[in-house]
C-alpha positions as CSV (number, residue, x, y, z in Angstrom):
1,X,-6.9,-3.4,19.8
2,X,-9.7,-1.0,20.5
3,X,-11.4,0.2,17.1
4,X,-10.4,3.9,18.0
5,X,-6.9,2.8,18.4
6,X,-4.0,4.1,16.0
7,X,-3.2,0.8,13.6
8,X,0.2,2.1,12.8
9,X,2.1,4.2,15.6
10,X,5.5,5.7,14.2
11,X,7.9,7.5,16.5
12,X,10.9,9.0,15.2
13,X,11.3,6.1,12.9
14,X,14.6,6.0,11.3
15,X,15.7,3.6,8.0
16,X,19.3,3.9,7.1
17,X,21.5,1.9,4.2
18,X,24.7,1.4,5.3
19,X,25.6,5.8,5.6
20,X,22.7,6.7,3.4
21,X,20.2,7.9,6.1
22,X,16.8,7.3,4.1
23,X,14.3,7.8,6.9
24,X,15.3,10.7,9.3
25,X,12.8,10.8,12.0
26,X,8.9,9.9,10.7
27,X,6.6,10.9,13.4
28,X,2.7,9.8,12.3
29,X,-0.2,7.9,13.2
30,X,-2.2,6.0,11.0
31,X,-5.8,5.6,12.5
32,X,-8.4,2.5,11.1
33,X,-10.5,3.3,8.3
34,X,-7.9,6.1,6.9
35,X,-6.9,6.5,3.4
36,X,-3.5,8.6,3.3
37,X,-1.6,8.9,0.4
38,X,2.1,9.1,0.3
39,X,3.7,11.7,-1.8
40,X,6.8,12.7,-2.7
41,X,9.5,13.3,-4.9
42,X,11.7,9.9,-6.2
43,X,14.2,8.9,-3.8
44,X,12.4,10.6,-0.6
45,X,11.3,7.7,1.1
46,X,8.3,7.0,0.3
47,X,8.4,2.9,-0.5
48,X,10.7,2.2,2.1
49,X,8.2,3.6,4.7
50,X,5.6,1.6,3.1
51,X,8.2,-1.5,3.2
52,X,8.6,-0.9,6.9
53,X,5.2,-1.0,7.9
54,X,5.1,-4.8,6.7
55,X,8.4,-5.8,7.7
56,X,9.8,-6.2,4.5
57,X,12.7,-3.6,5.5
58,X,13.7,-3.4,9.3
59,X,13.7,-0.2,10.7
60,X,17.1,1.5,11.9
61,X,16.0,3.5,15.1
62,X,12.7,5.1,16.6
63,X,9.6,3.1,17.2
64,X,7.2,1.0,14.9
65,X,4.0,-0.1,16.2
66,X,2.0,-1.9,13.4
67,X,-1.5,-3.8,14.7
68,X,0.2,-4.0,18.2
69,X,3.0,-5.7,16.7
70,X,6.1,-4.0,17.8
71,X,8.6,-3.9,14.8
72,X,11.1,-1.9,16.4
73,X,12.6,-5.0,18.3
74,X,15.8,-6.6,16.1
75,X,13.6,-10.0,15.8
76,X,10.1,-10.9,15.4
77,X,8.9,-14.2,16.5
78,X,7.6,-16.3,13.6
79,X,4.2,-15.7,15.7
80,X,4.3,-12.3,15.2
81,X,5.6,-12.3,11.5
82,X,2.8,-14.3,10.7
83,X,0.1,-12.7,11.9
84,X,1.8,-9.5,10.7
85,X,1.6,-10.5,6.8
86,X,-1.8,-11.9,7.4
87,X,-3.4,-8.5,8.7
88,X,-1.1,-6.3,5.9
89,X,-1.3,-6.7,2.4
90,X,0.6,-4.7,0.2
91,X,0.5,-4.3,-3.4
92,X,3.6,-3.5,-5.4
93,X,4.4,-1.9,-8.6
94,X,5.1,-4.7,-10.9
95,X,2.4,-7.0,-9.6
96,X,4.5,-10.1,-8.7
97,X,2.0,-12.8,-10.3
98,X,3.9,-16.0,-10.2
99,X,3.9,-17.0,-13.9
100,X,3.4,-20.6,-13.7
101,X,0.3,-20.5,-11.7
102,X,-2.9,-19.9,-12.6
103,X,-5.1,-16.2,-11.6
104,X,-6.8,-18.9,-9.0
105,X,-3.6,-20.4,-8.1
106,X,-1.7,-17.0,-7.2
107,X,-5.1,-15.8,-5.5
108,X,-4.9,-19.5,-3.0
109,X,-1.5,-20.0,-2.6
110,X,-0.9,-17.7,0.3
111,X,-4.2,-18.2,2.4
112,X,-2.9,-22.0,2.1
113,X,0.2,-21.9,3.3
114,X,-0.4,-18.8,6.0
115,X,-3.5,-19.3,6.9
116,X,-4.0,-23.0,7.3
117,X,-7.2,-23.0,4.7
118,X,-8.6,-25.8,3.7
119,X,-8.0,-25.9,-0.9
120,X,-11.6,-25.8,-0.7
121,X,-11.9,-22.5,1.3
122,X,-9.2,-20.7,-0.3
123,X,-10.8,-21.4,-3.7
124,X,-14.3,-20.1,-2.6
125,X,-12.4,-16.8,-1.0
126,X,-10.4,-16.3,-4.2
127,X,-13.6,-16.3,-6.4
128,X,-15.4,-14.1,-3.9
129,X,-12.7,-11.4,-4.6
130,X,-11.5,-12.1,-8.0
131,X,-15.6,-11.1,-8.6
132,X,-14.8,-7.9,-6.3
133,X,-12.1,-6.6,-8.4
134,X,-14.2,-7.4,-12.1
135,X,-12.5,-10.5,-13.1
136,X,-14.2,-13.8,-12.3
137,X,-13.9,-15.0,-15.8
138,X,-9.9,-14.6,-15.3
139,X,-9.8,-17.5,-12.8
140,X,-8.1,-19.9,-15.2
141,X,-6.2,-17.3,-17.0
142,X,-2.1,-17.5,-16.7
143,X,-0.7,-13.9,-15.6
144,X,0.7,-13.3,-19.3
145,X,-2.7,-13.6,-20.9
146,X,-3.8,-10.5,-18.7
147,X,-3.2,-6.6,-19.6
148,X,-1.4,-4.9,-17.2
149,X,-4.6,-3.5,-15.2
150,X,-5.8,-7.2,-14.9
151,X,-2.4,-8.1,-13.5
152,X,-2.5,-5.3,-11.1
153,X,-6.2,-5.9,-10.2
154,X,-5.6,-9.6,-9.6
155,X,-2.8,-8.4,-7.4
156,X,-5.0,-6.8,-5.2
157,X,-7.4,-9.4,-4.8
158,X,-4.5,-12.0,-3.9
159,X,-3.9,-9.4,-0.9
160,X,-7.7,-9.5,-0.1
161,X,-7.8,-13.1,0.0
162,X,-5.6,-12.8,3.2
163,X,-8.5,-10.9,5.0
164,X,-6.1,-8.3,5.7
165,X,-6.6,-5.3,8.3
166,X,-4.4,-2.6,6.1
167,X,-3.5,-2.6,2.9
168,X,-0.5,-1.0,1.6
169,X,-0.4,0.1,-2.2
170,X,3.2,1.1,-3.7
171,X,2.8,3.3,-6.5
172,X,0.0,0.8,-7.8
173,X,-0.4,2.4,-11.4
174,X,2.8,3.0,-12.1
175,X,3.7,0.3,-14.5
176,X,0.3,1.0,-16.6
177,X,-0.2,2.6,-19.5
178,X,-2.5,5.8,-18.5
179,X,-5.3,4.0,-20.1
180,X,-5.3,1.2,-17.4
181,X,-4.9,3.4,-14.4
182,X,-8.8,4.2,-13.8
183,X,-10.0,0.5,-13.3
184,X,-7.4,0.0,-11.4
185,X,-8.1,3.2,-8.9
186,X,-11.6,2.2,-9.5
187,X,-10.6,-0.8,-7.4
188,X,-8.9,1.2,-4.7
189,X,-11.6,3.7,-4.4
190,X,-14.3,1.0,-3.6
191,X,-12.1,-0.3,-1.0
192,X,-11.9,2.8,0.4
193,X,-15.5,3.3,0.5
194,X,-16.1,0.8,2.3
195,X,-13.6,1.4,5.1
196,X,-10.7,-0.3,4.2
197,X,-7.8,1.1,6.1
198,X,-5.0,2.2,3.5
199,X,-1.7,3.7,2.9
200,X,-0.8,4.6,-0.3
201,X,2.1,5.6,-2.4
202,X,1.4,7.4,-5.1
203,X,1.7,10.1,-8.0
204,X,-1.9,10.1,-8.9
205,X,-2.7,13.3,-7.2
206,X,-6.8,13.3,-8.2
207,X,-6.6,9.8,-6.4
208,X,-5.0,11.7,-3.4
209,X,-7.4,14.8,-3.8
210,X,-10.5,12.9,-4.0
211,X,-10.1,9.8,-1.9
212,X,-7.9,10.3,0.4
213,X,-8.6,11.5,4.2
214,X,-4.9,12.9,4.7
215,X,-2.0,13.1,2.6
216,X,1.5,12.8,3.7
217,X,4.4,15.1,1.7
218,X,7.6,13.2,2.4
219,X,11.1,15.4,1.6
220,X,14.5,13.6,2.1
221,X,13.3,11.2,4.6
222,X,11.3,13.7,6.7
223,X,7.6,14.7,6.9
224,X,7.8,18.6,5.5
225,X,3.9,18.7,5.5
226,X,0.3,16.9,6.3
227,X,-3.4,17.6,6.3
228,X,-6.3,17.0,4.5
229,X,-6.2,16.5,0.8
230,X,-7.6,19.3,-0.7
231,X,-6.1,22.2,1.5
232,X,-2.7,20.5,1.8
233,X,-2.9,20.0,-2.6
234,X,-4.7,23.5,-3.1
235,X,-2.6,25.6,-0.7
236,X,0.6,23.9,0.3
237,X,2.7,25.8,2.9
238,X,5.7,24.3,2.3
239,X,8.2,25.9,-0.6
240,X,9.0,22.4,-1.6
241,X,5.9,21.0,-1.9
242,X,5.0,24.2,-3.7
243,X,7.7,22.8,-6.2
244,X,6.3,19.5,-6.5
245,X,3.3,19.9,-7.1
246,X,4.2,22.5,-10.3
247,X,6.4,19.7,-11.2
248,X,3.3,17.2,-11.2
249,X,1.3,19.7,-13.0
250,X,3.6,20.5,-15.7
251,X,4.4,17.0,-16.5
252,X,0.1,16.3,-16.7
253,X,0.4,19.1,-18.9
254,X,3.5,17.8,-21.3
């Protein structure tokens, strides 16, 4: 793939649930190096986009090109899966640490058993980004000895440890308490700085504003408007994102 190639190509993408039609038609591209945040209200579509672009949901109709990885077809070769979760990370909402391991052991397991690395590589990768995200001295540390900003920054280094190409955040401060958020965006914004390509779904508008090189305004399964952060956020065309976004405010207000 060339480096001014789209990553992820999305044509008339379509996600139903049995009759409920939860994607209805997602044209975008995602180019490498973009940040785009994901916004929306609740139930519009937003994760299950993001769960597409890895796989973890099958799309219904349209196209899906992910890192020349055509996801449209009914199967994927275990090839292709593999190499898929190996250049996509994603980072959910409630962290999904396993609890018996240790901060090391979550951070090893995968690069083990994906990537064929030796115990000895994947332990010298995990410290490498376990330092990246502020938490080198957590290495030994079980998940339930960590506050919820630890959990969900040792989250995102296990994705780093994969070496991924894109990096897919769901709503990645949701389950924090407001005074956990910033290290954790912290985290995201360095990433972003240094060219990470990442898609990310989120309510954290100043994230959106200030980060981001495009958001996305998802409304019942449909893209209702796009552009660059601040004149999509400052003067949004669309009535209903005109009504989100007061929603947003008044709740930062309450």
């Amino acid at each position: 793939m060339a480096a001014s190639d789209p990553v992820i190509v999305c044509a008339n993408l379509q996600k139903s649930f049995g009759d409920l039609a939860v994607l209805q038609g997602i044209d975008c591209q995602i180019q490498r190096g973009e940040v785009v945040s994901i916004i929306g209200s609740s139930g519009c579509g937003k994760s299950t986009l993001l769960r597409c672009f890895n796989r973890l949901e099958s799309i219904s109709g349209g196209q899906l090109i992910v890192n020349n990885i055509d996801l449209s077809k009914p199967k994927l070769s275990r090839r292709d899966l593999l190499a898929l979760r190996a250049n996509v990370g994603m980072v959910f909402q409630q962290f999904n640490l396993f609890p018996h391991l240790s901060v090391l052991e979550n951070l090893c397991l995968a690069p083990v058993k994906v990537l064929d690395q030796s115990k000895a590589e994947s332990r010298e990768t995990a410290r490498f980004f376990l330092d990246k995200v502020g938490l080198s001295a957590k290495a030994d540390t079980f998940p339930d000895q960590l506050s919820g900003g630890q959990k969900q920054r040792v989250a995102i280094a296990r994705a780093l440890c994969m070496k991924p190409e894109v990096m897919l955040f769901d709503e990645p401060t949701s389950a924090l308490d407001p005074e956990l958020v910033g290290e954790v965006l912290q985290v995201m914004q360095q990433l972003a700085k240094e060219g990470m390509t990442m898609i990310v779904v989120t309510h954290e508008m100043q994230f959106a504003r200030e980060v981001a090189s495009r958001v996305v305004f998802l409304n019942k399964g449909k893209v209702e408007e796009e552009g660059n952060p601040r004149e999509v956020l400052t003067h949004p065309k669309s009535e209903r994102l005109q009504a989100f976004l007061s929603r947003m405010s008044s709740m930062l207000a309450a």
